[in-house]
N, C-alpha and C positions, 0 to 999 in steps of 0.2 A: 422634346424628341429624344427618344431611346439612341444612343451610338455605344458599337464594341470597336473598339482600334484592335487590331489584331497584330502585335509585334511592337518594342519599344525601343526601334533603335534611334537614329538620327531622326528619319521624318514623324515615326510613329511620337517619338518625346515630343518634340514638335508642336505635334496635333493635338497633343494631350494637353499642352500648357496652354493654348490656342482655345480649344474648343469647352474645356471645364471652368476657363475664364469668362465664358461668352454663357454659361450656363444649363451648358447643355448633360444630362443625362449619360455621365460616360463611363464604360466597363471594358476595361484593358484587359487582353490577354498575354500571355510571352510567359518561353519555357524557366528563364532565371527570374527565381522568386526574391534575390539581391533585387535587380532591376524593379522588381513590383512594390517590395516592400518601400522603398525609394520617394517613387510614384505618389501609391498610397498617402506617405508621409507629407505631400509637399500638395496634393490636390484632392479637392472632393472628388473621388472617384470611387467605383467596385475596383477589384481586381482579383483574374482567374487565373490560377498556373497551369498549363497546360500547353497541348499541342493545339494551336489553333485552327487545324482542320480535320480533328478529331470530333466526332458526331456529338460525343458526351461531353466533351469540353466546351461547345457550343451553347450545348443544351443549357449546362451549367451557368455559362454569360447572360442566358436570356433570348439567342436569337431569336424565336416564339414571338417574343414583344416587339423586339428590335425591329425599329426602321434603317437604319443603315447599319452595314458592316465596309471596314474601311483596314485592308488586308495589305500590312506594309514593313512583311519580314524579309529580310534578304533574300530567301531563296523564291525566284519567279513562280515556279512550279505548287510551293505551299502556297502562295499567295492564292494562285486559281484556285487550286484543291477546295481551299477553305470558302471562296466566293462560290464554289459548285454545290457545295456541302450544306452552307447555310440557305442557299437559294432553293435546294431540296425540303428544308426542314420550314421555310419561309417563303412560300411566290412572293408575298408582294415585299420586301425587305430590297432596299436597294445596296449597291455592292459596290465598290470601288479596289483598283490591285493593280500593285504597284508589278508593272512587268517592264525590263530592265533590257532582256536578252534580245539585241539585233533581231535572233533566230525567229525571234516568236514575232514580229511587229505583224506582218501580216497575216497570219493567223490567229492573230487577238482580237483583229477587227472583221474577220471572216467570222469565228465562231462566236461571238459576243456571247450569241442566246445562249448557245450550249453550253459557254463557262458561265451563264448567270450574270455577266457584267454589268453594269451600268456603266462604267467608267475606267478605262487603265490607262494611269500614269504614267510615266516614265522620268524623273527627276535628271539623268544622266542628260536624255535626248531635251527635254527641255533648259537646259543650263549651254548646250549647244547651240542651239537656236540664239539665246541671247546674247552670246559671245560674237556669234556671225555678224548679225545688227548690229555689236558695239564696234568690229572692225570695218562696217562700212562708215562709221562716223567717228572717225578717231578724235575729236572735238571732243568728244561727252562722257563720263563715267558710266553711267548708265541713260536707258531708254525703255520709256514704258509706253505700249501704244493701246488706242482707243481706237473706236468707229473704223477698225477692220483697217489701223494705221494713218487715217486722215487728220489726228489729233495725236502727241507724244507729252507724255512728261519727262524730261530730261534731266542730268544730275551736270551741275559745271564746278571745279575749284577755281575760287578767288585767290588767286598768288599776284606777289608784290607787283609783277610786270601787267596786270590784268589791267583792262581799261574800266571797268568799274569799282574797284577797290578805291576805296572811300566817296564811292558815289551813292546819292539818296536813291529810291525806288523810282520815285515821282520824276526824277530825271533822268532814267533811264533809257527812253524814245530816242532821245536825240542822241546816240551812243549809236543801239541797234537799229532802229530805224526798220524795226520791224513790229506787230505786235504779238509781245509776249507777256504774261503775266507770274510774278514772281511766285509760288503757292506757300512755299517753305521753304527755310533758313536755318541750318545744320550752326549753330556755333558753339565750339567747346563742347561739343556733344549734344547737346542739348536743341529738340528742333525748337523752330522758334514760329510763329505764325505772324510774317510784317504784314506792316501797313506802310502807307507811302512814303512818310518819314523816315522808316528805315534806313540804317545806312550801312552798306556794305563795306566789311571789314577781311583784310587778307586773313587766310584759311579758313572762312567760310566757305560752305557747300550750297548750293542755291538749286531749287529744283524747278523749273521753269515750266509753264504751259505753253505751248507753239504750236501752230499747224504744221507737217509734214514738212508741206512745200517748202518753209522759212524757213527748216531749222540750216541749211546752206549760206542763207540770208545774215539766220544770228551769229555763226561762225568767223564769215569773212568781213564782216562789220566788230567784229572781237576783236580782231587781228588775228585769230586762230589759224596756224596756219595748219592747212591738213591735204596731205598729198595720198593716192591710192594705192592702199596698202599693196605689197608686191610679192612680199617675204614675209614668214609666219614661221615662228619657233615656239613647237610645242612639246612641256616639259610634261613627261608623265605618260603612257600609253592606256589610260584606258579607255572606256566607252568613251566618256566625253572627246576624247583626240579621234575616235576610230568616229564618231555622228559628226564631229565637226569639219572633219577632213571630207566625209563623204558630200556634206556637205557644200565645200569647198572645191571640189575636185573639176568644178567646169567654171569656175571663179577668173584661172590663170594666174593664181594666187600661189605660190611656190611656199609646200609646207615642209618643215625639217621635226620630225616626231624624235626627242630621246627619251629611250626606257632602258631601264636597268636587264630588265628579265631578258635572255638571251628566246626562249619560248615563245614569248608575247610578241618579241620584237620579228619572229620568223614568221606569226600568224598574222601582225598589221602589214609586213611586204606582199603575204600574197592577196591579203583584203584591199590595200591601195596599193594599189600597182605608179600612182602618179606623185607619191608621196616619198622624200627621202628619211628612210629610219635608220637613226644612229643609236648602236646598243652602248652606254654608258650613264652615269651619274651626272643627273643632271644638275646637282649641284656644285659637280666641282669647276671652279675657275677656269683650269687651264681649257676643260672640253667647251665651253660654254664661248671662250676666245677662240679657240680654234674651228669652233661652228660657226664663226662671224656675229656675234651676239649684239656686237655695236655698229654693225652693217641691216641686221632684220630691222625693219618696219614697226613689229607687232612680237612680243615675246607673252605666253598664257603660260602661267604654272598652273598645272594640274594633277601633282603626283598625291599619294594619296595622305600625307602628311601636309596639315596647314602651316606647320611651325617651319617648314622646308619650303613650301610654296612662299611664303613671306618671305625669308629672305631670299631665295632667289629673286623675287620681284624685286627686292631693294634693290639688290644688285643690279639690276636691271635699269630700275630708273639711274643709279652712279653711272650704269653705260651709257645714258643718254638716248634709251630705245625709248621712240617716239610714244609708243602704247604699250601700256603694258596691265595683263587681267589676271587677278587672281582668283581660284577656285577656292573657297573655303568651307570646310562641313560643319564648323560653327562657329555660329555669331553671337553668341552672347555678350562679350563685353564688348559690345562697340565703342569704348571710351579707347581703347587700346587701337583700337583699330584706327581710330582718327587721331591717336598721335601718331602713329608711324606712316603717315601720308601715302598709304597707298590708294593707287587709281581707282580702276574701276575693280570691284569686289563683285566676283559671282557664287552665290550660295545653292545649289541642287535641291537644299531641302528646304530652304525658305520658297524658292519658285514651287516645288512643289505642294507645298503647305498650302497656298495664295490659290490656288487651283483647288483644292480641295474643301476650303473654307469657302469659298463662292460657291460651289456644290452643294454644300452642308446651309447655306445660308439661302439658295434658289429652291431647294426643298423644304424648308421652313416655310416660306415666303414663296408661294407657289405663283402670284402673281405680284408685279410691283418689285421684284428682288436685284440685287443689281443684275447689268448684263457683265461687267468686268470688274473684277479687285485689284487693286496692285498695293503692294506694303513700298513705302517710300523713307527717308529719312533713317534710315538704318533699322527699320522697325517702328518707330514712333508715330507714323501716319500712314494713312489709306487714301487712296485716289480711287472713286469709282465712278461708274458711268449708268446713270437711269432710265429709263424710258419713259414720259410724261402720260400715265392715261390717263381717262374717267376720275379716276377717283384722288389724281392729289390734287392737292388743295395749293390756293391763290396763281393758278392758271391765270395769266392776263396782268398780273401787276408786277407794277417798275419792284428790280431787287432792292432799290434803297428804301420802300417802305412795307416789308417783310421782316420781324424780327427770328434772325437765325440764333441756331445754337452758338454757344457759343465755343470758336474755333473750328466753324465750322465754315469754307470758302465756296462759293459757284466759281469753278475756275474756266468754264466754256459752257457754252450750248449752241448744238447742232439744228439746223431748219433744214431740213431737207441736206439739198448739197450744200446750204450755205453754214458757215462755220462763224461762230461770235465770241471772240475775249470779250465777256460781261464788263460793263461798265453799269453804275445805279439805276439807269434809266431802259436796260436793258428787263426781260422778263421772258416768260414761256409758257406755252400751248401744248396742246393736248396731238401729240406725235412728235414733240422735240426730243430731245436728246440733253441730258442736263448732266456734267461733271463735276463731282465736289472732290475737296480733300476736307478729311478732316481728320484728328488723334487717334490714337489707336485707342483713349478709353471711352471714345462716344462707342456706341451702340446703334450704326444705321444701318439698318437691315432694307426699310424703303425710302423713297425721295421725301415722303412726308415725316421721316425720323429727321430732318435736316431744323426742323423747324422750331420755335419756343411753344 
């Protein structure tokens, strides 16, 4: 399959490292030829310098041939241009564009046709969304949900006080007293795929399989203790605090926004009227004490600097705030990231990547494709969720005599409304629902990739 990424910034990089690993056919545009030559150097790819909603520069990429175009330069407006441009030059080329601007949401999904879209993103509004769900469960670093939320994978740290810290897998039941299943194991960076043996060790990260309803069940059986958030301080005004607070704004959820820009902070009073904004530096001490920082709930760095969003979050957790989320625009060394223990880590352009790769992977695989991706383990593993038709194979037999890939887990499957943590004797039919995790260098595009 033909792909032109059009823009190579945070998501566009991203997609490139992403999708030129998985083998696909890919032709980058973007106006700095620094940038491309880069590229070039590090991935089998073309690359066109140019303006990527220029008819000739198009031309030049290949649109013609191309099946998708995937439009993810900063400015909202070139992104359409370029999805209108190539949809002219190509009916049937599908399109995807990253639109960012509040202004535009409802008239991206009014005018679809007429911009050519198949698909627009938004990495801000979705990095929002998952911040909201993490403040409903201040329990978890993260939360990845399945079957429309009836099934989650969850992220928990193992620290010294934890009641499973040096307990085996296998003994786990009688802890939680619920059933959940362990998928993956973060240690020293490295994920790990247990087995029952295992045995959990302080500063591990565990990613858990549960249904919905339990995860309340696994919390208060932890001793987790978690009370409903009240108070939210949020560092940084941009989109992300303006989606989140809107959000938020019928919650009863009391948010404090500080931004620097005296402008910005004039334009977020008259957008939330129910929101307190304080114009200052959100990393200095004294303003962050005198906002009550070791009184909030819930403290979210989101300014536009990672290396400032981290330590404010340290600082955060020295104040002893119950939660605390950091926004980061990039994850590459996660070995760094897991020494300095911060909580939950939210990344804009990894959500948004996971979204476009299930895209790119459902038009390959037009039937059979997953229905949901999620990246877990800091990158190292995928969770996805299948639909059992006709055509995959050993329908009816117990999982313990099925030889799978290897590293590769069934960590649920759905019957209708009933919900199953697999065990060996467990198996599936033709309309279930089946969840695996596995590595990020398997290659499972459908259920029957799962297998030897």
């Amino acid at each position: 399959m033909k792909i032109i990424v059009a823009g190579n910034g945070k998501v566009g990089a991203a997609l490139t490292r992403q999708l030129s690993a998985e083998g696909y056919d890919l032709t980058l545009i973007d106006s700095n030829l620094k940038v491309l030559e880069s590229s070039e150097e590090r991935y089998d790819i073309m690359v066109v310098q140019g303006n990527c909603a220029s008819m000739g520069v198009l031309m030049q990429a290949g649109v013609k041939e191309a099946d998708l175009l995937i439009a993810m330069t900063g400015a909202d407006e070139l992104n359409l241009l370029c999805c209108m441009t190539a949809h002219a030059l190509n009916e049937k080329i599908h399109t995807i564009a990253r639109v960012c601007n509040p202004e535009y949401m409802d008239q991206i999904f009014a005018m679809r046709e007429m911009f050519g879209l198949s698909m627009a993103v938004n990495p801000e509004r979705q990095a929002a969304v998952e911040i909201e769900r993490l403040l409903k469960y201040p329990g978890f670093l993260k939360r990845d949900t399945f079957t429309r939320g009836r099934v989650e994978i969850v992220e928990l740290r193992i620290d010294s006080r934890s009641k499973l810290c040096d307990v085996a897998l296998n003994d786990m039941y009688g802890i939680v007293k619920c059933k959940i299943l362990v998928c993956a194991v973060l240690r020293n960076g490295k994920a790990v795929a247990p087995n029952g043996n295992f045995v959990l060790r302080e500063g591990d990260r565990i990613f858990v399989t549960a249904f919905t309803n339990t995860l309340t069940v696994l919390l208060k059986n932890l001793g987790v203790i978690t009370h409903k958030t009240k108070r939210v301080i949020l560092c940084g005004g941009g989109r992300i605090s303006y989606y989140l607070a809107k959000q938020l704004e019928n919650s009863g959820i009391g948010l404090q926004i500080i931004e620097k820009d005296a402008g910005r902070c004039r334009q977020l009073a008259a957008q939330l009227p129910a929101a307190c904004i304080i114009q200052g530096d959100a990393s200095s001490q004294f303003l962050l004490e005198s906002e009550g920082i070791s009184d909030c709930d819930a403290l979210v760095t989101m300014t536009g600097l990672d290396e400032l969003n981290m330590i404010i979050s340290l600082y955060g957790t020295s104040c002893n705030v119950p939660q605390v989320i950091t926004k980061l625009g990039h994850m590459e060394n996660t070995s760094i990231l897991g020494s300095m223990s911060l909580d939950s880590v939210i990344s804009p352009k990894e959500l948004c990547c996971n979204t476009i790769v299930q895209y790119v992977r459902a038009m390959e695989n037009q039937t059979g494709a997953a229905l949901t991706v999620h990246t877990i383990a800091d990158g190292q593993a995928e969770a996805m969720e299948f639909l059992v038709d006709e055509k995959t194979r050993h329908c009816g037999k117990a999982l313990k005599t099925l030889r799978l890939k290897k590293d590769v887990l069934v960590v649920c499957i759905a019957k209708g409304a009933r919900m199953e943590i697999p065990n060996g004797d467990s198996y599936f039919n033709i309309g279930d629902i089946v969840y695996i995790v596995t590595g990020r260098d398997k290659s499972i595009y459908q259920l029957n990739d799962i297998f030897e």
